[in-house]
Biopython code that builds the backbone (N, CA, C, O; Angstrom):
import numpy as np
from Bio.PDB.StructureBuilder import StructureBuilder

atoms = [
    (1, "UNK", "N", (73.099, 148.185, 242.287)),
    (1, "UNK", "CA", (73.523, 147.107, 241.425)),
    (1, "UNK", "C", (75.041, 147.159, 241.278)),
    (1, "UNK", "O", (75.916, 148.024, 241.299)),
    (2, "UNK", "N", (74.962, 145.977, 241.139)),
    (2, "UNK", "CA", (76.985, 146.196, 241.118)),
    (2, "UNK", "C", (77.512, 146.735, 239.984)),
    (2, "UNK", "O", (76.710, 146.556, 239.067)),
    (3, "UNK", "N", (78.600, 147.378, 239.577)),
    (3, "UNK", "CA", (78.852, 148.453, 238.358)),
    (3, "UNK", "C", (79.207, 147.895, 237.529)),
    (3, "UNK", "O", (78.544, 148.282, 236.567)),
    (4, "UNK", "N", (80.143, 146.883, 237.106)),
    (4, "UNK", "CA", (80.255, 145.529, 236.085)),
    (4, "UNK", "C", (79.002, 145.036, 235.824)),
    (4, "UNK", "O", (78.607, 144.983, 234.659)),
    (5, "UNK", "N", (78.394, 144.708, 236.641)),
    (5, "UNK", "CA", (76.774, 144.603, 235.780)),
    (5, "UNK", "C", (75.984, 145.734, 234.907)),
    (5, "UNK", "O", (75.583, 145.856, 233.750)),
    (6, "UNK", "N", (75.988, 146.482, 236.097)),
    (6, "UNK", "CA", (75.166, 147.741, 235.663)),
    (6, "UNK", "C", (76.000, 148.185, 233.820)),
    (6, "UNK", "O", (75.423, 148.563, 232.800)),
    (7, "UNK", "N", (76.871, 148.032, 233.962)),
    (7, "UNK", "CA", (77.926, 148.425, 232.927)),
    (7, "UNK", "C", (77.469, 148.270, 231.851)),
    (7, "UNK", "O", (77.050, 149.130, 231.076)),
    (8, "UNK", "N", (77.530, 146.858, 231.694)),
    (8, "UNK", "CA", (77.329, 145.805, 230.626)),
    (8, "UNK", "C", (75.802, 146.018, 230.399)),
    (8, "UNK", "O", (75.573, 146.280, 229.219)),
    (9, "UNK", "N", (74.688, 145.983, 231.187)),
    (9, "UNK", "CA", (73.123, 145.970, 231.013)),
    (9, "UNK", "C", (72.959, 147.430, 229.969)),
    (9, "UNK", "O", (72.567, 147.406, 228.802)),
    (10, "UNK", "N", (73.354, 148.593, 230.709)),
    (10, "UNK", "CA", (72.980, 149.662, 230.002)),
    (10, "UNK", "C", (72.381, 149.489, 228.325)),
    (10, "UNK", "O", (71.280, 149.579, 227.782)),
    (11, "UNK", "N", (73.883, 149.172, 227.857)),
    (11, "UNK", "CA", (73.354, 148.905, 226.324)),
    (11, "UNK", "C", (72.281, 148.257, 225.716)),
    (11, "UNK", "O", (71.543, 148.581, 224.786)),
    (12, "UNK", "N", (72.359, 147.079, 226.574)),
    (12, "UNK", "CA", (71.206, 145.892, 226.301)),
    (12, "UNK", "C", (70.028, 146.902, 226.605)),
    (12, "UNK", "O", (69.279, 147.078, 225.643)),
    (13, "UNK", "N", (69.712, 147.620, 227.789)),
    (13, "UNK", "CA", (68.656, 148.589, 228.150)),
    (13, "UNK", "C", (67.880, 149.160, 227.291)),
    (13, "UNK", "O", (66.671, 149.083, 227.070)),
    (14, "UNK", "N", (69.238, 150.088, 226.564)),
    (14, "UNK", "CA", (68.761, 150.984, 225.549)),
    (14, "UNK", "C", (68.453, 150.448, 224.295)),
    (14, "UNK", "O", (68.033, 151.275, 223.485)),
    (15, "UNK", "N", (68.573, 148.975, 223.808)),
    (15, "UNK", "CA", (67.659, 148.425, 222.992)),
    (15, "UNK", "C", (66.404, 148.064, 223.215)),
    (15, "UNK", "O", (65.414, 148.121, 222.485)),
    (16, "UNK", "N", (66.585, 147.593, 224.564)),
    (16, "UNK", "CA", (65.048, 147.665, 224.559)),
    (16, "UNK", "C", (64.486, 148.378, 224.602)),
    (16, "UNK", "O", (63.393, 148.019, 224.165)),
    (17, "UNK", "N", (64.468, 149.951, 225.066)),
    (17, "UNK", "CA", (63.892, 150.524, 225.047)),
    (17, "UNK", "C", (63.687, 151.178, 223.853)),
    (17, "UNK", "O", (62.741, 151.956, 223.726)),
    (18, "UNK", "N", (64.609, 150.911, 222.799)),
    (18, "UNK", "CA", (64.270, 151.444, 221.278)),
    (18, "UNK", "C", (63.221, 150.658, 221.007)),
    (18, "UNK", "O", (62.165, 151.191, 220.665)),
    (19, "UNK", "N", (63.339, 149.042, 221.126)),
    (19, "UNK", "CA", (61.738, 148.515, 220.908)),
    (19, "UNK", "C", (60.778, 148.802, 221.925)),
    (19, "UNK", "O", (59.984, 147.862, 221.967)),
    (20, "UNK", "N", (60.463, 149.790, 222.866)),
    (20, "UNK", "CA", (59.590, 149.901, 223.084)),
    (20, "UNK", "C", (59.341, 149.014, 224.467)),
    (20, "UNK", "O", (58.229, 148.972, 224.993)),
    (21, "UNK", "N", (60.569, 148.266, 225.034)),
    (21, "UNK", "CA", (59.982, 147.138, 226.003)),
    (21, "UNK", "C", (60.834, 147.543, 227.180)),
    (21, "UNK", "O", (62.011, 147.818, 226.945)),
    (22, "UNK", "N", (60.435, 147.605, 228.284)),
    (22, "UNK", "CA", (61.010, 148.046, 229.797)),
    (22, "UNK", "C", (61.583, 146.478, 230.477)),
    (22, "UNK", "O", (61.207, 145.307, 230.521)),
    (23, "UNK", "N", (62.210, 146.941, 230.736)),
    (23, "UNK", "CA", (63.543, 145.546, 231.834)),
    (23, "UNK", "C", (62.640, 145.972, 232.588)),
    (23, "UNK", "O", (62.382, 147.131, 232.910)),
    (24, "UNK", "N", (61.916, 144.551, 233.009)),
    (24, "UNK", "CA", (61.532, 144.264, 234.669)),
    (24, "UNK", "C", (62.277, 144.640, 235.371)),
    (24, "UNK", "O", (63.421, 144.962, 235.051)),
    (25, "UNK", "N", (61.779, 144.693, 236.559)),
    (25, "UNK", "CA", (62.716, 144.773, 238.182)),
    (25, "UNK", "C", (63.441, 143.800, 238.121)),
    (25, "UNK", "O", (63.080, 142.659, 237.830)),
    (26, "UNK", "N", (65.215, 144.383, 238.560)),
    (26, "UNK", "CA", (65.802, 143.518, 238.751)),
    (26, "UNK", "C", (66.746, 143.799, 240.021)),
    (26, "UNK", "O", (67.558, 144.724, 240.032)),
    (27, "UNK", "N", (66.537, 142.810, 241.207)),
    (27, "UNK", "CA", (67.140, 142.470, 241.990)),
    (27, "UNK", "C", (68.943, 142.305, 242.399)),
    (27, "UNK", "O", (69.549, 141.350, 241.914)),
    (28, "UNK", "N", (69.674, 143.298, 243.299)),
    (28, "UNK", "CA", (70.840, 142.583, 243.335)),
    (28, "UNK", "C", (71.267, 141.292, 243.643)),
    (28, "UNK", "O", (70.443, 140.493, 244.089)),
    (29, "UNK", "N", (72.141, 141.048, 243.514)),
    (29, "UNK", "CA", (72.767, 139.726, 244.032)),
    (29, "UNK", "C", (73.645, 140.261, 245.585)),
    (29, "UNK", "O", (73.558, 141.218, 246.354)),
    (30, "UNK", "N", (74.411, 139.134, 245.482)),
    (30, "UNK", "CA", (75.403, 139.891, 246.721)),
    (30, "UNK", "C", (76.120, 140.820, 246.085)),
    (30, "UNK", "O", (76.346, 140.994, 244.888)),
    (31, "UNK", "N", (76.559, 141.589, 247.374)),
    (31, "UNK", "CA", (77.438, 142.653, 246.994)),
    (31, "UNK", "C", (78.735, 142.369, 246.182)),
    (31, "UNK", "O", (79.326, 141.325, 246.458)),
    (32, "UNK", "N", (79.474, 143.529, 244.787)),
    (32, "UNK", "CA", (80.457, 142.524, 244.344)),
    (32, "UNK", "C", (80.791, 141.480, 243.752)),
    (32, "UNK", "O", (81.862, 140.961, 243.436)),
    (33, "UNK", "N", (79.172, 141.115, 243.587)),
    (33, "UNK", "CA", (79.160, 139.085, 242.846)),
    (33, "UNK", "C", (78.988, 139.779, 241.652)),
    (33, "UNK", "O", (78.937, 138.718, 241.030)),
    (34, "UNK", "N", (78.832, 140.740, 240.643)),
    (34, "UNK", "CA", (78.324, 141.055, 239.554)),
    (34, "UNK", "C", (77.110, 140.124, 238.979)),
    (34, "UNK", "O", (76.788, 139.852, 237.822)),
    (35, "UNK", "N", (76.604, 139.772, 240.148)),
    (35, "UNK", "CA", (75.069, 138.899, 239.924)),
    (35, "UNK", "C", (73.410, 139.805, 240.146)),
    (35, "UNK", "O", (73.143, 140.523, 241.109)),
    (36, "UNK", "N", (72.622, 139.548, 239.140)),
    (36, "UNK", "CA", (71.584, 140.073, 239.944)),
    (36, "UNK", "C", (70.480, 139.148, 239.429)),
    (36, "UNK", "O", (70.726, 138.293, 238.578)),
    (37, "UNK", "N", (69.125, 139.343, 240.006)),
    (37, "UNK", "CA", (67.683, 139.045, 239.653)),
    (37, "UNK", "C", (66.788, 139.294, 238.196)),
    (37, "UNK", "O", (66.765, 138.108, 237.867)),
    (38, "UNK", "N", (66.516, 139.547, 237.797)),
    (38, "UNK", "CA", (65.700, 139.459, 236.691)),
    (38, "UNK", "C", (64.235, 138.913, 236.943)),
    (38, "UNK", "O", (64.187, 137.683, 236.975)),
    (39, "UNK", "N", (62.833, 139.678, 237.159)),
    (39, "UNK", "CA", (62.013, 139.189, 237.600)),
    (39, "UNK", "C", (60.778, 139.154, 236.777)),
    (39, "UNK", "O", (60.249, 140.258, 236.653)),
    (40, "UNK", "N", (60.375, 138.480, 236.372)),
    (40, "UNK", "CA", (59.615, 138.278, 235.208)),
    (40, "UNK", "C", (58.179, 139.794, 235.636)),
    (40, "UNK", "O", (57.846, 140.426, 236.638)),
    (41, "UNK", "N", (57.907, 139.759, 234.676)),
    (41, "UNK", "CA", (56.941, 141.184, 234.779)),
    (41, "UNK", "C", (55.521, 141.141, 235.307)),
    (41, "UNK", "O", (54.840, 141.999, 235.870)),
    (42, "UNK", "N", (55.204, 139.506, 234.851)),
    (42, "UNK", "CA", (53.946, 138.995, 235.338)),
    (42, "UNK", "C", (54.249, 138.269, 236.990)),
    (42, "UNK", "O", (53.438, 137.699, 237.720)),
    (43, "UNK", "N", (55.044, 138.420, 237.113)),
    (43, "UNK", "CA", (55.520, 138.568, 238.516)),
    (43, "UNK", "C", (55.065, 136.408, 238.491)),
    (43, "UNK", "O", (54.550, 135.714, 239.367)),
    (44, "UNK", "N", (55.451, 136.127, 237.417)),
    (44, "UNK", "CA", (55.512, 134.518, 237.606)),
    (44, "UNK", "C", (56.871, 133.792, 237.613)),
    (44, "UNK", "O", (56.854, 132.564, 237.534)),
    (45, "UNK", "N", (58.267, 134.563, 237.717)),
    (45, "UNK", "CA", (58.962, 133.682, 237.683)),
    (45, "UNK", "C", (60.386, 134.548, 237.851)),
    (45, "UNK", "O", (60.245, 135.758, 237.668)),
    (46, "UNK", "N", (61.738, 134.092, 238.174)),
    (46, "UNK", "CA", (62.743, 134.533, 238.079)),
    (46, "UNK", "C", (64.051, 134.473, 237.421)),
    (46, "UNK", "O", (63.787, 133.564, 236.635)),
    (47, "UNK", "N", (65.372, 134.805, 237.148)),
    (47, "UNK", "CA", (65.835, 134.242, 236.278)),
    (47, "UNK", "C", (67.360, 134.904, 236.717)),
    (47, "UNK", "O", (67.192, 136.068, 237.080)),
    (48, "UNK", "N", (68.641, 134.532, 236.776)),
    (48, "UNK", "CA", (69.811, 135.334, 237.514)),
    (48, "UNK", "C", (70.421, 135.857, 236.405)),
    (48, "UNK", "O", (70.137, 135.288, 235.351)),
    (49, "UNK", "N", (71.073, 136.650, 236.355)),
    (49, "UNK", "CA", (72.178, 137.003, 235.161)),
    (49, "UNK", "C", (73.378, 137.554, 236.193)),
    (49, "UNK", "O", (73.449, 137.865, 237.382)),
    (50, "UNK", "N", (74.020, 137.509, 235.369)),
    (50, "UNK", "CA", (75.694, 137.731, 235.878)),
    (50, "UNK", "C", (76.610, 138.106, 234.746)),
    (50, "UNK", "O", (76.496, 137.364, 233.771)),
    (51, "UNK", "N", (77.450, 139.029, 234.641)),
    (51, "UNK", "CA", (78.766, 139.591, 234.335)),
    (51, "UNK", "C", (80.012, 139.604, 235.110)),
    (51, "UNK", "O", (80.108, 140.016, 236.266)),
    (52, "UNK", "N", (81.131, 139.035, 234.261)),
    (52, "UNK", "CA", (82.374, 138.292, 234.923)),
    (52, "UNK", "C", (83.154, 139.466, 234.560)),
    (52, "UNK", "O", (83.341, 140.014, 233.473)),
    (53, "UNK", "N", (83.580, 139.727, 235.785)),
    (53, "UNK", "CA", (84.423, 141.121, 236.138)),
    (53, "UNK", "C", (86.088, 140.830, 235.444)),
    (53, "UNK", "O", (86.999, 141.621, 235.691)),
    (54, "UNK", "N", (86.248, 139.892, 234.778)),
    (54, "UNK", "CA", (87.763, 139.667, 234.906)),
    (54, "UNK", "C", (88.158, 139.456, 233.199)),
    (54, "UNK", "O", (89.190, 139.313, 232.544)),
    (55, "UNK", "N", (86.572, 139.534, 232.906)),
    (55, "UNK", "CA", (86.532, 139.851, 231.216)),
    (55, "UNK", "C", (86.652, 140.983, 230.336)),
    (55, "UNK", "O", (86.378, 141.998, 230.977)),
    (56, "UNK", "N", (86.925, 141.225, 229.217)),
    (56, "UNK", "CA", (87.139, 142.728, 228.948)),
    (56, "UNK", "C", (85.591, 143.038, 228.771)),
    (56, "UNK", "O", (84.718, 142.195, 228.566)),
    (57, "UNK", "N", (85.420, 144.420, 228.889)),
    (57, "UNK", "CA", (83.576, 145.088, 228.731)),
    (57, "UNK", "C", (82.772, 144.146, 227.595)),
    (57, "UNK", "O", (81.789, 143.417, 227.727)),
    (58, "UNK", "N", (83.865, 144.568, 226.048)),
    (58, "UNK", "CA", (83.412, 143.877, 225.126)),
    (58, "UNK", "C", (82.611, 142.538, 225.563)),
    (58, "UNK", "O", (81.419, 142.387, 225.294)),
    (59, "UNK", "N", (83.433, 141.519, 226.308)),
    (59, "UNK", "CA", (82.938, 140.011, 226.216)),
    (59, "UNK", "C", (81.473, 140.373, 227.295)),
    (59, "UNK", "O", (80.341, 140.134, 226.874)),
    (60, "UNK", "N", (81.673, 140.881, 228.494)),
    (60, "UNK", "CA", (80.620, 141.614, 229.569)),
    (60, "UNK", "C", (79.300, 141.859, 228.610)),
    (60, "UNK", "O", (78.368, 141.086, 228.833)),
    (61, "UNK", "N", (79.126, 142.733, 227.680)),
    (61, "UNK", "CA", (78.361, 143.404, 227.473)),
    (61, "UNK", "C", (77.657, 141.994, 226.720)),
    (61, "UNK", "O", (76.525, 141.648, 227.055)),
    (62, "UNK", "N", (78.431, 141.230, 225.686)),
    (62, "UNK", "CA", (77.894, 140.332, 224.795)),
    (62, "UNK", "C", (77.081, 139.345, 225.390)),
    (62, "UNK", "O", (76.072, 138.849, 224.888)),
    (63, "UNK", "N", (77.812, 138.971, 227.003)),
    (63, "UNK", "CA", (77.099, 137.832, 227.423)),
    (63, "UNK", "C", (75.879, 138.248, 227.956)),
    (63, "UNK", "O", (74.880, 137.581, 227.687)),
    (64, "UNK", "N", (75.757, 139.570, 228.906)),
    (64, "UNK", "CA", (74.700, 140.265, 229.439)),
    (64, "UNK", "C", (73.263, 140.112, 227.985)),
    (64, "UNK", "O", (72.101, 139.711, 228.053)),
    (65, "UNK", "N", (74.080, 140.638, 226.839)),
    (65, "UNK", "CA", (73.031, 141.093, 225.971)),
    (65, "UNK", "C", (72.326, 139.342, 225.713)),
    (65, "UNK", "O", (71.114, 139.196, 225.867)),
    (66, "UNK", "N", (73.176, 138.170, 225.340)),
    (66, "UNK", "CA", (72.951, 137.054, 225.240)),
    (66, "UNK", "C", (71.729, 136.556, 226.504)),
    (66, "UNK", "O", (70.625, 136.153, 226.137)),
    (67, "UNK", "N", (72.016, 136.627, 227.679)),
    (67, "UNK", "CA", (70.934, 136.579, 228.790)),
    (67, "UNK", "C", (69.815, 137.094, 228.816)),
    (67, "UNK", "O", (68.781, 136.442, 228.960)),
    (68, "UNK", "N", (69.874, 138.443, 228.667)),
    (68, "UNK", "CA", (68.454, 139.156, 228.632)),
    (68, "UNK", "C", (67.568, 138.475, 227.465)),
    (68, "UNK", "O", (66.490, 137.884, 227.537)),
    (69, "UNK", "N", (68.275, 138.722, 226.535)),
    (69, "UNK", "CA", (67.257, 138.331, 225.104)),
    (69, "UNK", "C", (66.512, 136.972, 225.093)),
    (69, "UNK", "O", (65.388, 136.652, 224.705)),
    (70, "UNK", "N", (67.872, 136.060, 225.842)),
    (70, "UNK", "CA", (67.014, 134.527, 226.661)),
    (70, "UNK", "C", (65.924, 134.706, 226.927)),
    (70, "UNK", "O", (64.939, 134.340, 226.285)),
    (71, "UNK", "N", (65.976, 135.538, 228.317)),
    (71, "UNK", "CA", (65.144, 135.618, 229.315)),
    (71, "UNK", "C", (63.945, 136.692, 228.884)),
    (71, "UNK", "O", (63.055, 136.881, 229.713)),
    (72, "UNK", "N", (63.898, 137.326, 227.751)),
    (72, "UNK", "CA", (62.856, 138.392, 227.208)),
    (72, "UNK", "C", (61.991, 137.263, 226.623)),
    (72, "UNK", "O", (60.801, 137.213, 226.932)),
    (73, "UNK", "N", (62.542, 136.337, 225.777)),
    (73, "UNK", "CA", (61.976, 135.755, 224.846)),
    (73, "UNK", "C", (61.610, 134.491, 225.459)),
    (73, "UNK", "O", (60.472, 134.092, 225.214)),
    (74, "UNK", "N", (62.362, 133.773, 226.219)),
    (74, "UNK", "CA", (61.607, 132.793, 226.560)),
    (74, "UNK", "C", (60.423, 133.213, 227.860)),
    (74, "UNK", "O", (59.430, 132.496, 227.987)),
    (75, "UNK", "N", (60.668, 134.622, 228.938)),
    (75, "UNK", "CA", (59.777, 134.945, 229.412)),
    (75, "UNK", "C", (58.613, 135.814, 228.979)),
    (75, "UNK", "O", (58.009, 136.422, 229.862)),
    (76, "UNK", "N", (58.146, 135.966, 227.432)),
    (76, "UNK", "CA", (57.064, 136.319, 226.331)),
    (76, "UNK", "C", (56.974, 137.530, 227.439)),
    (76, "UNK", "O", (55.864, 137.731, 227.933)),
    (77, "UNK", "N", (58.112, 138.370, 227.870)),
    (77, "UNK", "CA", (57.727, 140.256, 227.422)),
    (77, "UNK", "C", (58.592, 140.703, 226.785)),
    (77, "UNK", "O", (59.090, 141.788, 227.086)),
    (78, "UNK", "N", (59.021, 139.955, 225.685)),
    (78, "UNK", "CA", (59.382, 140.521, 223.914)),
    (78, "UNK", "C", (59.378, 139.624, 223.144)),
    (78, "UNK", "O", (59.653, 138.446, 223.370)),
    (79, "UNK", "N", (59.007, 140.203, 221.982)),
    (79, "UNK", "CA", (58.569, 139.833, 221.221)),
    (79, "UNK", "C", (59.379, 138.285, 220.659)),
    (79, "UNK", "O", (60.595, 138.466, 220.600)),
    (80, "UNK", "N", (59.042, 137.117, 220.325)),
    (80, "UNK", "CA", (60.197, 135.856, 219.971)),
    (80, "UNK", "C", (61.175, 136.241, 218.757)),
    (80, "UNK", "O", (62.134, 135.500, 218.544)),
    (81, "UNK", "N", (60.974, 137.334, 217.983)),
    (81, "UNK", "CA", (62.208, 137.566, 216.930)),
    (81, "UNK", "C", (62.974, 138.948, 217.568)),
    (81, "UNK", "O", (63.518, 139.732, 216.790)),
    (82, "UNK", "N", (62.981, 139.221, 219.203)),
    (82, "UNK", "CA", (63.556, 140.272, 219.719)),
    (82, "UNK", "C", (65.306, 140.258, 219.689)),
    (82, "UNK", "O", (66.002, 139.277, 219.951)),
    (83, "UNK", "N", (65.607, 141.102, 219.446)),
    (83, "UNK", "CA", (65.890, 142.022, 218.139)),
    (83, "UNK", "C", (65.241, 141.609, 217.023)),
    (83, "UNK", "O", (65.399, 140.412, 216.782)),
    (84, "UNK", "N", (64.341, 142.411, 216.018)),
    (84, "UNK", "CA", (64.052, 141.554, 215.330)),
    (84, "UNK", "C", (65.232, 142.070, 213.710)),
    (84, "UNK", "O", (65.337, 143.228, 213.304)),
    (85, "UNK", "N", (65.753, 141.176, 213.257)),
    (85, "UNK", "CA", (66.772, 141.210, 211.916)),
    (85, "UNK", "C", (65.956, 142.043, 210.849)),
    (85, "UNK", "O", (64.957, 141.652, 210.245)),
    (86, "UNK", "N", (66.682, 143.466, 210.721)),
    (86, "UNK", "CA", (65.918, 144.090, 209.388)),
    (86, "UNK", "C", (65.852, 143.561, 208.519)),
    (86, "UNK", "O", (64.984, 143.839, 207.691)),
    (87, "UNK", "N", (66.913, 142.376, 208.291)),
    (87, "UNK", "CA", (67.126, 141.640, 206.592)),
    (87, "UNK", "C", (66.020, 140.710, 206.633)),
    (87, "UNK", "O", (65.593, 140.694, 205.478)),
    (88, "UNK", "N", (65.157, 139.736, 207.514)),
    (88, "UNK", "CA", (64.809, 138.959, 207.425)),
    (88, "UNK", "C", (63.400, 139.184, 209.162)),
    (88, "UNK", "O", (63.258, 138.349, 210.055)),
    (89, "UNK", "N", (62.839, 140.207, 209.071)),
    (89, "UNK", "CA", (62.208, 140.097, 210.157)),
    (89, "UNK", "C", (61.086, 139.643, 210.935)),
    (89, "UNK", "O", (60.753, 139.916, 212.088)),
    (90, "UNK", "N", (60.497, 138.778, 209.933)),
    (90, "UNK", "CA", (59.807, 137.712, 210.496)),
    (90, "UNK", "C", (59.933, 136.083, 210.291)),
    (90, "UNK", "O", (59.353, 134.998, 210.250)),
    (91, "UNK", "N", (61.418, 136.954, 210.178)),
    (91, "UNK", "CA", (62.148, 134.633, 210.374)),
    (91, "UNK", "C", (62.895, 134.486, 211.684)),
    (91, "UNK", "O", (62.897, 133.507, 212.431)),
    (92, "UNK", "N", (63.606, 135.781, 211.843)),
    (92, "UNK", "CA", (64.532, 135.429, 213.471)),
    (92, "UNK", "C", (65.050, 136.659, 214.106)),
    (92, "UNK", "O", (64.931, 137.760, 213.570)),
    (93, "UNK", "N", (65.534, 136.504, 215.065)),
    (93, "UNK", "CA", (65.595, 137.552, 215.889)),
    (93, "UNK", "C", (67.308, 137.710, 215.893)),
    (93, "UNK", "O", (67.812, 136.592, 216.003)),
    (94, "UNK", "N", (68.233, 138.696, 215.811)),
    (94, "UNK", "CA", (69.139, 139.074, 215.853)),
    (94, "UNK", "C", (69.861, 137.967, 216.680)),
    (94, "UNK", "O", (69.242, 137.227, 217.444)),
    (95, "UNK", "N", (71.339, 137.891, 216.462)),
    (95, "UNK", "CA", (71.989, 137.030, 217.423)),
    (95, "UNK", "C", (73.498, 137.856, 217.948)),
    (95, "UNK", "O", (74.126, 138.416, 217.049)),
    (96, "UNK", "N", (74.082, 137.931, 219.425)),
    (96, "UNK", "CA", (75.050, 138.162, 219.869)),
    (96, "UNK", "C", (76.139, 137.338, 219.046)),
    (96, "UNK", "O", (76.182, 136.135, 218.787)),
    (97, "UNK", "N", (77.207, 138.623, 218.643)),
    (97, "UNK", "CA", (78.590, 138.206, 218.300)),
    (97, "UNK", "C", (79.655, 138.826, 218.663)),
    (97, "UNK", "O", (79.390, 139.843, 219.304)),
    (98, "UNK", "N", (81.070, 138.575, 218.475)),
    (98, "UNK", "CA", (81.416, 139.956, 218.958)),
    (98, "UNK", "C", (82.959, 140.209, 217.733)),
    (98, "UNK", "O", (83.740, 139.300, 217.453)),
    (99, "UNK", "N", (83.063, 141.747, 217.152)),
    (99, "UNK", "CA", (83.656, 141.745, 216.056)),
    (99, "UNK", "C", (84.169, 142.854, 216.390)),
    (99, "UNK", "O", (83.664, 143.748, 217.070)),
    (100, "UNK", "N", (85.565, 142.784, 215.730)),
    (100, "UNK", "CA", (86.659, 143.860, 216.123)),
    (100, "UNK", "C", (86.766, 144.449, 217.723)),
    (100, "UNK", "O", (86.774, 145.639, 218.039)),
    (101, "UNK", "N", (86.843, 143.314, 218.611)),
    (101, "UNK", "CA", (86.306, 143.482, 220.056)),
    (101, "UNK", "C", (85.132, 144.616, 220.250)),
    (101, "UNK", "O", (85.370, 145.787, 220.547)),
    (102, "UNK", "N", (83.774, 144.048, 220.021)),
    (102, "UNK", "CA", (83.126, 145.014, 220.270)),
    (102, "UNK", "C", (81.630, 143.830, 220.037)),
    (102, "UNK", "O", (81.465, 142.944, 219.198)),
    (103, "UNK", "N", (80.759, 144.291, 221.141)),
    (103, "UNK", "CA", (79.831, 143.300, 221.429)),
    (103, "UNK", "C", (79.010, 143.919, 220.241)),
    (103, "UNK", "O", (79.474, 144.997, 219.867)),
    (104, "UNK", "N", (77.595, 143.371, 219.376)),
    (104, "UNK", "CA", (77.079, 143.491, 218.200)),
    (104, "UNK", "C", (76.238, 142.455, 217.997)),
    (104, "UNK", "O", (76.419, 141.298, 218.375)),
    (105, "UNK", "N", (75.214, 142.929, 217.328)),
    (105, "UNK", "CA", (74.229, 141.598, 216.938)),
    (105, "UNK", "C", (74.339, 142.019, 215.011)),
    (105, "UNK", "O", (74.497, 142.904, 214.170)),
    (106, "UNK", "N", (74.077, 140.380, 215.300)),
    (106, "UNK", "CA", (74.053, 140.004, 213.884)),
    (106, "UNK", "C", (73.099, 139.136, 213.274)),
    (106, "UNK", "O", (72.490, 138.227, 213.837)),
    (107, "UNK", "N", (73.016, 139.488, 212.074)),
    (107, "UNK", "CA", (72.193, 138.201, 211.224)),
    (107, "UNK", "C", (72.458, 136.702, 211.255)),
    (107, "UNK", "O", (73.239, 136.144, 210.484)),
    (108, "UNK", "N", (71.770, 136.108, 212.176)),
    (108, "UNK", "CA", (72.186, 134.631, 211.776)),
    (108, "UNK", "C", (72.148, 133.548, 210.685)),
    (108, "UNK", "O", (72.563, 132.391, 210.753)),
    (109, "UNK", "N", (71.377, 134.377, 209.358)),
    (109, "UNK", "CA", (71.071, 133.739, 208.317)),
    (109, "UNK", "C", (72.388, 134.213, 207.657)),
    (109, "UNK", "O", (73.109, 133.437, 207.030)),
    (110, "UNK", "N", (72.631, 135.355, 207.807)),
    (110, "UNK", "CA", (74.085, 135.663, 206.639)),
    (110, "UNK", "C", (75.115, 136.368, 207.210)),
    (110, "UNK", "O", (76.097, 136.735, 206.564)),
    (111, "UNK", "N", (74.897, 136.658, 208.803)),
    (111, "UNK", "CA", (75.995, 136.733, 209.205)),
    (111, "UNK", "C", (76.739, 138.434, 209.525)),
    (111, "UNK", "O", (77.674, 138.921, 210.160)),
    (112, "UNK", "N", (75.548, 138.901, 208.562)),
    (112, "UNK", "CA", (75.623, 140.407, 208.775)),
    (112, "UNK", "C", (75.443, 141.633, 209.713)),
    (112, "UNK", "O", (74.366, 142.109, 210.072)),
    (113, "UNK", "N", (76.922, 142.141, 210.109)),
    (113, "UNK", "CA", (76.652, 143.343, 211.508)),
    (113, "UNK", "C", (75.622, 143.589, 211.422)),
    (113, "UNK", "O", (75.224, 143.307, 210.292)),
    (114, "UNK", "N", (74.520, 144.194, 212.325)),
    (114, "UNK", "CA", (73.828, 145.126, 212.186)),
    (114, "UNK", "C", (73.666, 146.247, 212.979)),
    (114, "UNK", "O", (72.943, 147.187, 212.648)),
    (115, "UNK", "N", (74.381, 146.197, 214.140)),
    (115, "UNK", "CA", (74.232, 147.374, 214.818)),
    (115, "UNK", "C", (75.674, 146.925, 216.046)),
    (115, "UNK", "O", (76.259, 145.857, 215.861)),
    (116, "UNK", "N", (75.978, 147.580, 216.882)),
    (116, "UNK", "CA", (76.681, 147.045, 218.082)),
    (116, "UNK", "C", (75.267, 147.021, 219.152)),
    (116, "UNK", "O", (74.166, 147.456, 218.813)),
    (117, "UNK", "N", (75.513, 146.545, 220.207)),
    (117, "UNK", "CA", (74.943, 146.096, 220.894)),
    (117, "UNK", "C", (74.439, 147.539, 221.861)),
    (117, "UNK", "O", (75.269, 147.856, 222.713)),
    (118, "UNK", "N", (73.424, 148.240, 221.807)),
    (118, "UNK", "CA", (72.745, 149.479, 222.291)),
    (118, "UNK", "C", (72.827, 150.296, 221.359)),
    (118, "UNK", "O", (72.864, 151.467, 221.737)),
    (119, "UNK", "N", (72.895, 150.032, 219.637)),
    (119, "UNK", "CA", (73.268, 151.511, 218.992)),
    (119, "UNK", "C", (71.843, 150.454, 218.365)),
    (119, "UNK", "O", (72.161, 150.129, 217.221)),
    (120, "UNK", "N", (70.919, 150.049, 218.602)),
    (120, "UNK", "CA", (69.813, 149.859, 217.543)),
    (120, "UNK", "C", (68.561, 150.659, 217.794)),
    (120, "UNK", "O", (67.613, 150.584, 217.012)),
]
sb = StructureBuilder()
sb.init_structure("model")
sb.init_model(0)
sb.init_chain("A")
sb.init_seg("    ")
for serial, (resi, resn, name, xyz) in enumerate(atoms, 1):
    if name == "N":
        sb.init_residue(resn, " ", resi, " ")
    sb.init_atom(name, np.array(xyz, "f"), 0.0, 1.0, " ", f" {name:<3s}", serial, name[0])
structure = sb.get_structure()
């Protein structure tokens, strides 16, 4: 996988795997494109993600984390409030922001840090 990707995914990784949910297989792109595959688990569908090498990590990591959670939630292998918001956890699911340059999900009802992005 290309290392600007790989980079940026890690974190996103290790949330999921705090909830408990495994990243499908995911496919490179071309070599260098910081593109890869994302392959749905029920093996019904696919989905690309990409990290822009010319961004600082911070913005990398936010958009990566923004994609997956797309693609978790609209491809139902996580849960629809994934991340789910300790303040409010069966109304919505955490949202990508990014504060004091540093990628982080937050409460979208009030706006509140809750973790950076792989420390949940």
């Amino acid at each position: 996988m290309d290392e600007v990707l790989r980079q940026a995914l890690e974190p996103v990784q290790r949330d999921l795997q705090s909830a408990g949910i495994s990243l499908p297989r995911i496919v490179d792109g071309w070599t260098g494109s910081g593109e890869a595959t994302v392959f749905d688990p029920g093996g019904f569908g696919a989905t690309g993600i990409w990290a822009d090498g010319s961004v600082p990590e911070f913005e990398r990591v936010a958009a990566v984390a923004d994609q997956i959670q797309e693609i978790a939630i609209e491809g139902r292998w996580a849960p629809t409030n994934w991340p789910p918001c300790p303040h409010h956890p069966d109304r919505h699911p955490l949202i990508v922001s990014i504060r004091d340059r540093q990628a982080v999900w937050v409460c979208p009802a009030d706006g509140v840090l809750i973790a950076p992005i792989g420390g949940l």
